[in-house]
PyMOL commands that place a pseudoatom at each C-alpha (Angstrom):
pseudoatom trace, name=CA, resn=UNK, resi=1, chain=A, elem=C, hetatm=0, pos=[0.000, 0.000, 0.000]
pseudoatom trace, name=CA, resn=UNK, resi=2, chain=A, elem=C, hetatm=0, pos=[1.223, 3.116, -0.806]
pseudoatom trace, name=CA, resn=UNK, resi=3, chain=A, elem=C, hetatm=0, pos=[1.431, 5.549, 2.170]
pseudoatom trace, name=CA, resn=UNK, resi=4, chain=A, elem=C, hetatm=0, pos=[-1.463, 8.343, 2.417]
pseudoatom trace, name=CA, resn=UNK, resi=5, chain=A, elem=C, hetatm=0, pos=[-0.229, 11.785, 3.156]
pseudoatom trace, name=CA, resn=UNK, resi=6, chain=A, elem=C, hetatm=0, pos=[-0.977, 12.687, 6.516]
pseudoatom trace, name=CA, resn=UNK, resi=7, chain=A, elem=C, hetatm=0, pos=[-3.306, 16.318, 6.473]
pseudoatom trace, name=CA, resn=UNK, resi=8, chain=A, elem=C, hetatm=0, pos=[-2.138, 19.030, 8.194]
pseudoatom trace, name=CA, resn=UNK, resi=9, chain=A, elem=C, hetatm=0, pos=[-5.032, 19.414, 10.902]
pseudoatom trace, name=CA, resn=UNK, resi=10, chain=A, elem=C, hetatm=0, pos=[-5.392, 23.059, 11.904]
pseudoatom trace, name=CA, resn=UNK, resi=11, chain=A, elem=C, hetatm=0, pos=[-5.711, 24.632, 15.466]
pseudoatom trace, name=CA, resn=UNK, resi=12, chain=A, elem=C, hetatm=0, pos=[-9.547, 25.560, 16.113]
pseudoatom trace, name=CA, resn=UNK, resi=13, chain=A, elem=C, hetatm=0, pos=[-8.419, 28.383, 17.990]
pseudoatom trace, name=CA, resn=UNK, resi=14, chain=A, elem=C, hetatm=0, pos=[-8.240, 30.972, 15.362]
pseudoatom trace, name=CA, resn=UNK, resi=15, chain=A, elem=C, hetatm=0, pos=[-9.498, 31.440, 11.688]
pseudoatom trace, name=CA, resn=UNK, resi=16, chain=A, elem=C, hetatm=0, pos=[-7.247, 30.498, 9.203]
pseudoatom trace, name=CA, resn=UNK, resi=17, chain=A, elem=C, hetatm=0, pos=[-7.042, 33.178, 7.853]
pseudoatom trace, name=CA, resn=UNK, resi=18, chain=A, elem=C, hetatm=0, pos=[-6.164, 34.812, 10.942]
pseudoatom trace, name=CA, resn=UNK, resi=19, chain=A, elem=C, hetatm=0, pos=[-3.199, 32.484, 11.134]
pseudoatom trace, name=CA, resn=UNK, resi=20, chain=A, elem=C, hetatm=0, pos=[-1.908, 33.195, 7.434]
pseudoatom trace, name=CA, resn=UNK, resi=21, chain=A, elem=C, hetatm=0, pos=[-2.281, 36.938, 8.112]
pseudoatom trace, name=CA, resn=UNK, resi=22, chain=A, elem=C, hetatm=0, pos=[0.084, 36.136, 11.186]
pseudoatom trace, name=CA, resn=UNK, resi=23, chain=A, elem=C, hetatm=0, pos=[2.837, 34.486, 8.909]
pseudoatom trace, name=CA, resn=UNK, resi=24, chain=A, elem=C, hetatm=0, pos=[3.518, 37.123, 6.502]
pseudoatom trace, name=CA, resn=UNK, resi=25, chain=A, elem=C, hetatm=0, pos=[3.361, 39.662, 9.159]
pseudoatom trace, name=CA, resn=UNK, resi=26, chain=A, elem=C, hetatm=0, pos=[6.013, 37.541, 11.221]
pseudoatom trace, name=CA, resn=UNK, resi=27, chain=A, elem=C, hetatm=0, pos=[7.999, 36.832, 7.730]
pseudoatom trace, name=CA, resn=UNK, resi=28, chain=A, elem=C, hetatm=0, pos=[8.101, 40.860, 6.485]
pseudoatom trace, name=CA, resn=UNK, resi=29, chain=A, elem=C, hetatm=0, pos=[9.242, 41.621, 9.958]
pseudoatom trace, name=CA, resn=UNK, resi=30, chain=A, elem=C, hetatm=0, pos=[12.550, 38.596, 10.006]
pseudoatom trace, name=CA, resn=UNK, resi=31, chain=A, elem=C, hetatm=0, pos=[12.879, 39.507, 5.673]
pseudoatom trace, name=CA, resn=UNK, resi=32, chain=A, elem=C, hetatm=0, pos=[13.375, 43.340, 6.584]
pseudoatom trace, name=CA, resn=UNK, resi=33, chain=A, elem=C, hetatm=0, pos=[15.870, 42.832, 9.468]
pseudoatom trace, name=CA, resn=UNK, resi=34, chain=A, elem=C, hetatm=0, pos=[17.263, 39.082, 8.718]
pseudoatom trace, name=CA, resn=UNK, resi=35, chain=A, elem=C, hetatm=0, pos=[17.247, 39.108, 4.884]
pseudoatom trace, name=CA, resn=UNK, resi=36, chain=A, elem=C, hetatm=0, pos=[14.917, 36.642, 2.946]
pseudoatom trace, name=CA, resn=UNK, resi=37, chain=A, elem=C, hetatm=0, pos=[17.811, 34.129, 1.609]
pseudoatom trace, name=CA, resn=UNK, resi=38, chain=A, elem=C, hetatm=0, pos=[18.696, 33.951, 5.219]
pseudoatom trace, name=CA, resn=UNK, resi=39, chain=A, elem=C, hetatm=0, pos=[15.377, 33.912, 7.566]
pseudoatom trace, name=CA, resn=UNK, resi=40, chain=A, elem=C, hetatm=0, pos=[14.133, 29.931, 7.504]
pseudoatom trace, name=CA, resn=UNK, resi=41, chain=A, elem=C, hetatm=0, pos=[10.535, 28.533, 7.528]
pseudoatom trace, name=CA, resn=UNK, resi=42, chain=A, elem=C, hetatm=0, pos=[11.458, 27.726, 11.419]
pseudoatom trace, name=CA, resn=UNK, resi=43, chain=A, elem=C, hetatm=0, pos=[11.978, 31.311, 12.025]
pseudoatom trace, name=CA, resn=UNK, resi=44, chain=A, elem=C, hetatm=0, pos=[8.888, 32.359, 10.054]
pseudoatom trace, name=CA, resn=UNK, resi=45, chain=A, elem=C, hetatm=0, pos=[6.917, 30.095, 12.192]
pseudoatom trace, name=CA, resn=UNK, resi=46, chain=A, elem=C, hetatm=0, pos=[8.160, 30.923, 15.919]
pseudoatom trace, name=CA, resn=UNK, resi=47, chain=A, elem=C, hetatm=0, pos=[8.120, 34.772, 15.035]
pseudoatom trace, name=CA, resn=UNK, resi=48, chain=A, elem=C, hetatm=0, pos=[4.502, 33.985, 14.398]
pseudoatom trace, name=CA, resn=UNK, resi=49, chain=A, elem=C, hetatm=0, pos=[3.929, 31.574, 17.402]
pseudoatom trace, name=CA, resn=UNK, resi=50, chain=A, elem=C, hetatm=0, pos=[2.482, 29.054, 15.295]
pseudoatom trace, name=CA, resn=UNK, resi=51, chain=A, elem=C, hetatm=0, pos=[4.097, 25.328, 13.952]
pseudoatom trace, name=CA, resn=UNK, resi=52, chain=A, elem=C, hetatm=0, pos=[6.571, 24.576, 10.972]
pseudoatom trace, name=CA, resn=UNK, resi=53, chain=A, elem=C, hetatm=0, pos=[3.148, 22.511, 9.894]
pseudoatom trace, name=CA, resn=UNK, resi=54, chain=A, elem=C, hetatm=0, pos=[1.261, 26.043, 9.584]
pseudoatom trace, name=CA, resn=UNK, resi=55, chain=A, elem=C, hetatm=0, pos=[3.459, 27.891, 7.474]
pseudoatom trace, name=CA, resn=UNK, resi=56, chain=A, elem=C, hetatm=0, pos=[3.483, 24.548, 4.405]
pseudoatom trace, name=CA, resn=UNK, resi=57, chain=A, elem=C, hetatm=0, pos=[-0.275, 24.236, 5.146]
pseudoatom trace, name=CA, resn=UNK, resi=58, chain=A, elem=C, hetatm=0, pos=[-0.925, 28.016, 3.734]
pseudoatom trace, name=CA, resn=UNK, resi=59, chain=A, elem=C, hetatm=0, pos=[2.252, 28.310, 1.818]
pseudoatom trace, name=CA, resn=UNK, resi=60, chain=A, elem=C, hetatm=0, pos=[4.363, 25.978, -0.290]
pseudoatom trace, name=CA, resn=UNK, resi=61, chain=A, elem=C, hetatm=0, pos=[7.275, 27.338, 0.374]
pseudoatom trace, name=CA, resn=UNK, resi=62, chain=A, elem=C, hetatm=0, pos=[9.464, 30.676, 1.524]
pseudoatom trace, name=CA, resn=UNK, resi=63, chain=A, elem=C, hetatm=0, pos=[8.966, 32.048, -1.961]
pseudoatom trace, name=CA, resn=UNK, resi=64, chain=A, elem=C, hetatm=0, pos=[5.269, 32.095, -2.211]
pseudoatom trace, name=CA, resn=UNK, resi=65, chain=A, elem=C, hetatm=0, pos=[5.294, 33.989, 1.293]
pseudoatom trace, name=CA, resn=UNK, resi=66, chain=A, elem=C, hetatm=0, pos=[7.380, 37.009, 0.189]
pseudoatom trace, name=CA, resn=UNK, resi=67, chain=A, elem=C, hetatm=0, pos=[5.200, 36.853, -3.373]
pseudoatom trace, name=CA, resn=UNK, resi=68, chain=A, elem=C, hetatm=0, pos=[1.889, 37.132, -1.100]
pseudoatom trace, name=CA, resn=UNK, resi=69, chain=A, elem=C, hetatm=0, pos=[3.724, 40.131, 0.693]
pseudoatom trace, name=CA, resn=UNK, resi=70, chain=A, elem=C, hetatm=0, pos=[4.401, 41.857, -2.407]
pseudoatom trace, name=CA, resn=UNK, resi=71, chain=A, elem=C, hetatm=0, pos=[0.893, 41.161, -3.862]
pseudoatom trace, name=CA, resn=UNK, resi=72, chain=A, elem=C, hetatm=0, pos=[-0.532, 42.556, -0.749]
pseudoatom trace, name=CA, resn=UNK, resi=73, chain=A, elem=C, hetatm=0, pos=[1.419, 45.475, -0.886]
pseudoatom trace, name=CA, resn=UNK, resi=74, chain=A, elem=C, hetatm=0, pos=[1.212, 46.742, -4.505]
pseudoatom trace, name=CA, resn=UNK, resi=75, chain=A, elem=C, hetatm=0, pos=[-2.080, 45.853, -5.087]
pseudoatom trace, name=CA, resn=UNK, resi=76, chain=A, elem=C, hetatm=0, pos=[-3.270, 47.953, -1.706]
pseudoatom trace, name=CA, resn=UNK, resi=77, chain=A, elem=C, hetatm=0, pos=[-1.017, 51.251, -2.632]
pseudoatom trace, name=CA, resn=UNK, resi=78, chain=A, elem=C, hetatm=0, pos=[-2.596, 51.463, -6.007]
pseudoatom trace, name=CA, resn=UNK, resi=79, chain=A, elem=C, hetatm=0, pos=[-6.064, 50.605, -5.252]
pseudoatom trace, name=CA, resn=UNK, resi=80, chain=A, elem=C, hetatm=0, pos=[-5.712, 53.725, -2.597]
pseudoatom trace, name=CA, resn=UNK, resi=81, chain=A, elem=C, hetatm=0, pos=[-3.891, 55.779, -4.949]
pseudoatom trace, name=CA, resn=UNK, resi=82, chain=A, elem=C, hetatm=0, pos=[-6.717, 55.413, -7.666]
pseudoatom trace, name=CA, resn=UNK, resi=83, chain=A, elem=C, hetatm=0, pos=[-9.485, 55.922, -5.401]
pseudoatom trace, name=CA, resn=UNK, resi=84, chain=A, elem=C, hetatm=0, pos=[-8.070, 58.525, -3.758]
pseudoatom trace, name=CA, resn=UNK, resi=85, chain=A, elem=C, hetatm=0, pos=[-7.591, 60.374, -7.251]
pseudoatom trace, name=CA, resn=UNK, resi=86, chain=A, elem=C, hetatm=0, pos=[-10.452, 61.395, -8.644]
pseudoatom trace, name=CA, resn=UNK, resi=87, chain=A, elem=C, hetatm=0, pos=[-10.588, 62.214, -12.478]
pseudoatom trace, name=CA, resn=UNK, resi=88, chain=A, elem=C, hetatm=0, pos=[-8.863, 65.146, -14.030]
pseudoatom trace, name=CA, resn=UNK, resi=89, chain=A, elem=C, hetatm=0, pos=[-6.368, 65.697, -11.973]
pseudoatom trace, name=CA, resn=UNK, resi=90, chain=A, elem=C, hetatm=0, pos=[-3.010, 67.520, -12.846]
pseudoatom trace, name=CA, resn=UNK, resi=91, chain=A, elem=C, hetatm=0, pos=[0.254, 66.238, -12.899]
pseudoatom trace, name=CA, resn=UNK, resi=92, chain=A, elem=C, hetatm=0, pos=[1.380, 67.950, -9.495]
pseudoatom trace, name=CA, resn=UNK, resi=93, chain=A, elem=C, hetatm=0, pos=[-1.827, 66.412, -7.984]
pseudoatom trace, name=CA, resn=UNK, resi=94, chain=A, elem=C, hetatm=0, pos=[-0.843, 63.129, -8.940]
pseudoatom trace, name=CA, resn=UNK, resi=95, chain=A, elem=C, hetatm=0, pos=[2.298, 63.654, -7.487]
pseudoatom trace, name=CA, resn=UNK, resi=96, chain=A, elem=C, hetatm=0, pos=[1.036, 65.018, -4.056]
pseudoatom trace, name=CA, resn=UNK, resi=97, chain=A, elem=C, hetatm=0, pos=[-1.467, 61.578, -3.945]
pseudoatom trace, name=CA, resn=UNK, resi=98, chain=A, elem=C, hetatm=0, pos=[2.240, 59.465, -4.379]
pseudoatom trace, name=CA, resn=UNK, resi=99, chain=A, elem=C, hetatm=0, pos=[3.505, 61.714, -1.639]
pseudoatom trace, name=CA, resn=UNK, resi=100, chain=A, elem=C, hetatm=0, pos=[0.640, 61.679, 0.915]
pseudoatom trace, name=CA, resn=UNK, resi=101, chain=A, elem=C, hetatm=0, pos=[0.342, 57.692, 0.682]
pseudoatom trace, name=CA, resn=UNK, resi=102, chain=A, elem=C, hetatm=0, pos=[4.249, 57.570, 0.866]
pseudoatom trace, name=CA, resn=UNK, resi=103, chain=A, elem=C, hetatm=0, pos=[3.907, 60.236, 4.516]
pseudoatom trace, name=CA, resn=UNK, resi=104, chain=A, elem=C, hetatm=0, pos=[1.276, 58.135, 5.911]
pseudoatom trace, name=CA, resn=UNK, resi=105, chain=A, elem=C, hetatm=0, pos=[3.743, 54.590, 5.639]
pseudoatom trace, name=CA, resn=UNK, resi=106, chain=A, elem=C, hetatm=0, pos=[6.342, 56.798, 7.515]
pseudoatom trace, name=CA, resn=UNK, resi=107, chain=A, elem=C, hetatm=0, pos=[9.887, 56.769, 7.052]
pseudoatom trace, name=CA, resn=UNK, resi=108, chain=A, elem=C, hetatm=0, pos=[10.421, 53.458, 8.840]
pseudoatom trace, name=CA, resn=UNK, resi=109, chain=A, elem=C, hetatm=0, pos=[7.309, 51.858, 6.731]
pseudoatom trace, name=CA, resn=UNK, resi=110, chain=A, elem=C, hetatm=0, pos=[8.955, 53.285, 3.570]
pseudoatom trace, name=CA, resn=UNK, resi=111, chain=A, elem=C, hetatm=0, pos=[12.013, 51.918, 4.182]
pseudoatom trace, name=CA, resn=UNK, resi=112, chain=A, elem=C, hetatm=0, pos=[10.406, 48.234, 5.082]
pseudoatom trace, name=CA, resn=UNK, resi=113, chain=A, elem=C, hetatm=0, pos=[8.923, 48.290, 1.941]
pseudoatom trace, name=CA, resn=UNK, resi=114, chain=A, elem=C, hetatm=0, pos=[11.726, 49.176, -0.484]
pseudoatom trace, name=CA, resn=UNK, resi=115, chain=A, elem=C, hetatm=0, pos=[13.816, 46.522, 1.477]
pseudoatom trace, name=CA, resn=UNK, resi=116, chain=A, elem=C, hetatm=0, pos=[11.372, 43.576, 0.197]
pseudoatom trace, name=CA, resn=UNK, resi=117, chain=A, elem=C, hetatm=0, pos=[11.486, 45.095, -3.174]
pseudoatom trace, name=CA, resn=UNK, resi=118, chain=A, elem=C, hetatm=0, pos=[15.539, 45.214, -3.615]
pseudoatom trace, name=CA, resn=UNK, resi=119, chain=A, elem=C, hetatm=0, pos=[15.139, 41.241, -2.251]
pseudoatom trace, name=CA, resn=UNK, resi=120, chain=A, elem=C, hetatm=0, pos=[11.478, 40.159, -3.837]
pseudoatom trace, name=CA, resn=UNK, resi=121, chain=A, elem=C, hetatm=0, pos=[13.541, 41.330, -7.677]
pseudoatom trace, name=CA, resn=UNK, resi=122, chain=A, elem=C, hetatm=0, pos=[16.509, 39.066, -7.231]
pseudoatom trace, name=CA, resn=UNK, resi=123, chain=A, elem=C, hetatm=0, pos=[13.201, 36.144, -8.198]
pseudoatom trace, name=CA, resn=UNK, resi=124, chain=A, elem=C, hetatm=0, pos=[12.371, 36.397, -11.481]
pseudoatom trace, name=CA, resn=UNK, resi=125, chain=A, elem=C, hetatm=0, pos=[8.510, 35.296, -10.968]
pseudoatom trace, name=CA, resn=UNK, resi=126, chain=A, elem=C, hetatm=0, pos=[8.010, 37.899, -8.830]
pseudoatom trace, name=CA, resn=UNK, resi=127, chain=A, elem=C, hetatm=0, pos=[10.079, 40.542, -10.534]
pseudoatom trace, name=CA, resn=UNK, resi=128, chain=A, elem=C, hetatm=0, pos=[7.714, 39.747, -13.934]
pseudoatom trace, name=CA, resn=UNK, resi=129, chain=A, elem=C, hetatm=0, pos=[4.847, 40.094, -11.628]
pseudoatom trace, name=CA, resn=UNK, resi=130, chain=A, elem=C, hetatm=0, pos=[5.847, 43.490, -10.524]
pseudoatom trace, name=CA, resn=UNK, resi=131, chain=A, elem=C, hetatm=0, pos=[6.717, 44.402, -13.687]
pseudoatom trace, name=CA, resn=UNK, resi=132, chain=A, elem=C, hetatm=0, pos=[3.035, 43.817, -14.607]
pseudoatom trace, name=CA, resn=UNK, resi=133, chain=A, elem=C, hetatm=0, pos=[1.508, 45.438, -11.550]
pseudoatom trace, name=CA, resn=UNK, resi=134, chain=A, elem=C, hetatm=0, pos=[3.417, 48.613, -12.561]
pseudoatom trace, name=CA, resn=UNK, resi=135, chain=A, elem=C, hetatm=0, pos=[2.131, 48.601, -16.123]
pseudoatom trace, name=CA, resn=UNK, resi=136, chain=A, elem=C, hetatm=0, pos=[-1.162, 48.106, -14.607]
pseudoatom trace, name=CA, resn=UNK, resi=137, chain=A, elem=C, hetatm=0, pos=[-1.586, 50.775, -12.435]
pseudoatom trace, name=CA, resn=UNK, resi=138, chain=A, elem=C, hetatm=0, pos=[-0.131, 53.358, -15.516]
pseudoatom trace, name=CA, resn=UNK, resi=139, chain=A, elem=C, hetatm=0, pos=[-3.023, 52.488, -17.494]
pseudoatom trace, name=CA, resn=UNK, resi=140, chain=A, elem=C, hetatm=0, pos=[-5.215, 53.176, -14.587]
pseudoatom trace, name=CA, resn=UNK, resi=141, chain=A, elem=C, hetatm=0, pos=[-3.754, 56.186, -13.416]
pseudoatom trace, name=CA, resn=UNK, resi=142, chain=A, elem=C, hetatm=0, pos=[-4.016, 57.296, -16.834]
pseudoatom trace, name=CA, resn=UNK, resi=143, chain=A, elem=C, hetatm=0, pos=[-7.325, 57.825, -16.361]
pseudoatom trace, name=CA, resn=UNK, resi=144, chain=A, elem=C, hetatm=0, pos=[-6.921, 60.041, -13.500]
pseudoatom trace, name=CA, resn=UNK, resi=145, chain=A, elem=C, hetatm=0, pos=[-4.915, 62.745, -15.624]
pseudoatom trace, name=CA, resn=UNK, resi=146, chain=A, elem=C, hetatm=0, pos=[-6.490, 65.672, -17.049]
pseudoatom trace, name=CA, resn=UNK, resi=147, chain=A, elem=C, hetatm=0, pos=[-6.845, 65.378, -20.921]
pseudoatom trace, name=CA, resn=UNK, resi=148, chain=A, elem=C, hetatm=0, pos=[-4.973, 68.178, -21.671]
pseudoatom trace, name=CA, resn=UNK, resi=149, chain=A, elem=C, hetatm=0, pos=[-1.976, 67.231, -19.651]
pseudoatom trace, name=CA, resn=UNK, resi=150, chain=A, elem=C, hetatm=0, pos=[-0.843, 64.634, -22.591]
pseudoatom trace, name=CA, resn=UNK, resi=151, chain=A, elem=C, hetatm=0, pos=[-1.709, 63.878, -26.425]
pseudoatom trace, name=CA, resn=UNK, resi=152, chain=A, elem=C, hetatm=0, pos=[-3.655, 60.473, -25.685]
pseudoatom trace, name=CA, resn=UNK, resi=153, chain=A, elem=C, hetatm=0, pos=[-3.767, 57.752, -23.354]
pseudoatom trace, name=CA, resn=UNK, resi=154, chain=A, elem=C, hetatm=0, pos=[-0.672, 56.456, -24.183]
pseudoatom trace, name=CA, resn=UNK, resi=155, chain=A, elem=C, hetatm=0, pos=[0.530, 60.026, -23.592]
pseudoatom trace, name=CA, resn=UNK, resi=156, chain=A, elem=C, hetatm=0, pos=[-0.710, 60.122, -20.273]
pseudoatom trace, name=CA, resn=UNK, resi=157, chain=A, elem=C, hetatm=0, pos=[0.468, 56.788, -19.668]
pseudoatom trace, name=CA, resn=UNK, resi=158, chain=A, elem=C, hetatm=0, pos=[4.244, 57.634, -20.092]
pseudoatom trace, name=CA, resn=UNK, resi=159, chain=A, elem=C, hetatm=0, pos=[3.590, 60.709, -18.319]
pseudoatom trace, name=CA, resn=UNK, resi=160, chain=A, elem=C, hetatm=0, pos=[3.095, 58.763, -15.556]
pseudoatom trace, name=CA, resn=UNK, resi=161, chain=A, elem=C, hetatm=0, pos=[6.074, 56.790, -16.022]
pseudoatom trace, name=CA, resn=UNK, resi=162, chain=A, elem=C, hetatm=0, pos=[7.743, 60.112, -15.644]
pseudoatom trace, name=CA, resn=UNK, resi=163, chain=A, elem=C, hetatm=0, pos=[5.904, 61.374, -12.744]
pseudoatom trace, name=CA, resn=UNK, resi=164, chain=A, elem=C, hetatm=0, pos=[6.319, 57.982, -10.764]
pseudoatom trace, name=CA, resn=UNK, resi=165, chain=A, elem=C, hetatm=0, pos=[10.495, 58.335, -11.387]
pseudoatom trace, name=CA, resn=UNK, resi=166, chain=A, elem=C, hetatm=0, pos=[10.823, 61.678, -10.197]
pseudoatom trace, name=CA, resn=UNK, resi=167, chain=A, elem=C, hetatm=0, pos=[8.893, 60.873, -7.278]
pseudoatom trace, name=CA, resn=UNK, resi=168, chain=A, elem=C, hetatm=0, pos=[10.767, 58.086, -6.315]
pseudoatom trace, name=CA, resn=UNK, resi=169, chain=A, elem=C, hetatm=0, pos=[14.103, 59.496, -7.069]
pseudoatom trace, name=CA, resn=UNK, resi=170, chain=A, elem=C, hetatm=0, pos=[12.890, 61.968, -4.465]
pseudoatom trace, name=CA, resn=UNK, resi=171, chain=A, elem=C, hetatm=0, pos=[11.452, 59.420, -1.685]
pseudoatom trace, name=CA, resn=UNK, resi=172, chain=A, elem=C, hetatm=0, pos=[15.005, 57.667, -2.252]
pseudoatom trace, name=CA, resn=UNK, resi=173, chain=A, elem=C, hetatm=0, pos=[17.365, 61.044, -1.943]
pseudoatom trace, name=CA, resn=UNK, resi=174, chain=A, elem=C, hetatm=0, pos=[15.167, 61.545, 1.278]
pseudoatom trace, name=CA, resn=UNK, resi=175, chain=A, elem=C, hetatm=0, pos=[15.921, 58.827, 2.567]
pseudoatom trace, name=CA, resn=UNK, resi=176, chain=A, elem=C, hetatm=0, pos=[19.586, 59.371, 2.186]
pseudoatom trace, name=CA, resn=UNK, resi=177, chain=A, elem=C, hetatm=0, pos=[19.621, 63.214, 2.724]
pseudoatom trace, name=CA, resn=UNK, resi=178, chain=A, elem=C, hetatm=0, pos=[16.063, 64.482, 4.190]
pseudoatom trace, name=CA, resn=UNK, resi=179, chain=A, elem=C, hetatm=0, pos=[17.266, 67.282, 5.030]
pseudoatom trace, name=CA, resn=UNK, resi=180, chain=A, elem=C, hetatm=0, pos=[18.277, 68.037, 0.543]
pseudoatom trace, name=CA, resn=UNK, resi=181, chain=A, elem=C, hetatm=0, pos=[14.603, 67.111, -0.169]
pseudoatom trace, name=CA, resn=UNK, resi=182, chain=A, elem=C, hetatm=0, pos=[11.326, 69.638, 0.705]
pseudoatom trace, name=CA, resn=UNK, resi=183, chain=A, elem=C, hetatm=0, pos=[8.374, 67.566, -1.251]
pseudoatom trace, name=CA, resn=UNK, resi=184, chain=A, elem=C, hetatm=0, pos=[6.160, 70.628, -1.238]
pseudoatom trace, name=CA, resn=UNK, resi=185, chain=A, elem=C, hetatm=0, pos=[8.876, 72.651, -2.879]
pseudoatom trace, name=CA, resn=UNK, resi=186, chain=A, elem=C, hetatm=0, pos=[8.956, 69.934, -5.579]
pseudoatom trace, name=CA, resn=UNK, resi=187, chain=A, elem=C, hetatm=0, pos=[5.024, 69.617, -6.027]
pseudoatom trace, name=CA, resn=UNK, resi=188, chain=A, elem=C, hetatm=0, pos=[5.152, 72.977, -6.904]
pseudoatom trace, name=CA, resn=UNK, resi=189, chain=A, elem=C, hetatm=0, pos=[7.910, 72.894, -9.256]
pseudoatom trace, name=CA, resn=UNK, resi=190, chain=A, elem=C, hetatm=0, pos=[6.080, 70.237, -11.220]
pseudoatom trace, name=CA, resn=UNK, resi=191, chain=A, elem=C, hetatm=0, pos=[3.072, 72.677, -11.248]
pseudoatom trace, name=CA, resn=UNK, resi=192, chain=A, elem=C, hetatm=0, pos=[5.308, 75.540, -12.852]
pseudoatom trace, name=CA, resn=UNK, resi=193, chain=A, elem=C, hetatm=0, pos=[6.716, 72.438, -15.175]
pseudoatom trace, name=CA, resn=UNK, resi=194, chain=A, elem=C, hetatm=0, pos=[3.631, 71.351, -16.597]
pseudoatom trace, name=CA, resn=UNK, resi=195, chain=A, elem=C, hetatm=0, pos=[0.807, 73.760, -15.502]
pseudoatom trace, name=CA, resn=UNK, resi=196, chain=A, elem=C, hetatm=0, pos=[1.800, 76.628, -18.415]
pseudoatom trace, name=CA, resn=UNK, resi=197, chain=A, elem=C, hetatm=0, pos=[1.526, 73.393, -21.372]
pseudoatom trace, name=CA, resn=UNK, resi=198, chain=A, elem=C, hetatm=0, pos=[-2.112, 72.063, -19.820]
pseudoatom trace, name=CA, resn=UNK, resi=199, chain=A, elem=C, hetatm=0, pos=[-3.568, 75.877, -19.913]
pseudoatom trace, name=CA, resn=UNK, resi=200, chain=A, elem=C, hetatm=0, pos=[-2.089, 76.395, -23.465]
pseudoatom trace, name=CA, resn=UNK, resi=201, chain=A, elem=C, hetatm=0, pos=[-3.866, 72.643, -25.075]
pseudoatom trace, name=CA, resn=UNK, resi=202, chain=A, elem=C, hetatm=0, pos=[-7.105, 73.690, -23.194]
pseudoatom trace, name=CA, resn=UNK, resi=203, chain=A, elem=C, hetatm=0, pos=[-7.255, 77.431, -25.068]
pseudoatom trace, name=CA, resn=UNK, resi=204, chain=A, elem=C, hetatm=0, pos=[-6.791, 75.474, -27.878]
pseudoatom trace, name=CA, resn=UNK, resi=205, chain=A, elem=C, hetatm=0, pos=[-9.532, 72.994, -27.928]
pseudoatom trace, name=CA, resn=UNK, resi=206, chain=A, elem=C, hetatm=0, pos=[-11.771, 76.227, -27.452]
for i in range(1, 206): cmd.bond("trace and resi %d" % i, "trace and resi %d" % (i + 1))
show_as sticks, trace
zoom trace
């Protein structure tokens, strides 16, 4: 007889998904200080105060945990980003939305999170995913851009390629020198930058 494999039986004590919310909180927490190549399953597991069992009964391995954590994150920022946006907005508006959302993580959040992205793009699965979350949300926030700030939707779309560089060029030279970097100084730069060429394709459509 071939042997059955023997089900993972989970604690009653709390939901599962309780429990699986527990892991990736315990495994950002060991990938941000530890490393991901070097924090183990064991670790993940302890940290969380659950069993080795748990972590392979919600994930199949180390890899699918950090993927879930970058899901999770990307796919909350831009859902708040785009709902927070509006329609019509102007390029230093869109940039202001990036900067708000990036204030309210805080500079120790901020930091967290660009430490799992330097590690989760080392896996190429997960890099290709990102790579098609951030096409994604450029199509979407598009849409958010005033007409008249670019010829098209592909315009607007590599507009916000543009704006989304810049402003992370600036969250990153913060991080290193906050003192170099005033945001609302920026915002208003981009304003002068782009505000004169909206007002001048808008008279024109009159």
């Amino acid at each position: 007889m071939k042997a059955c494999a023997k089900k993972i039986r989970q604690s009653p004590k709390l939901p599962a998904r309780t429990r699986r919310e527990q892991l990736l909180q315990a495994a950002c927490g060991l990938f941000v200080r530890k490393g991901y190549r070097t924090t183990t399953t064991d670790e993940i597991a302890s940290k969380a105060g659950l069993t080795k069992g748990a972590v392979y009964f919600h994930f199949k391995n180390k890899e699918d945990i950090l993927f879930e954590l970058v899901k999770q994150i990307s796919t909350r920022h831009d859902a708040q980003i785009i709902a927070r946006g509006g329609c019509c907005i102007t390029p230093s508006e869109f940039v202001r939305l990036l900067t708000e959302q990036h204030q309210a993580k805080g500079p120790a959040g901020h930091q967290d999170v660009a430490d799992l992205w330097v590690q989760a793009l080392r896996i190429p699965r997960i890099k290709r995913y990102i790579s098609r979350r951030a096409k994604t949300f450029a199509r979407q926030a598009a849409d958010l851009l005033d007409p008249a700030c670019a010829a098209g939707k592909t315009g607007r779309q590599d507009l916000v390629v543009l704006l989304l560089a810049l402003h992370t060029g600036l969250a990153i030279q913060q991080m290193v020198s906050p003192t170099m970097v005033d945001m609302e100084k920026q915002i208003i730069m981009v304003e002068r930058l782009f505000g004169k060429g909206i007002k001048l394709r808008k008279r024109s459509r009159k």
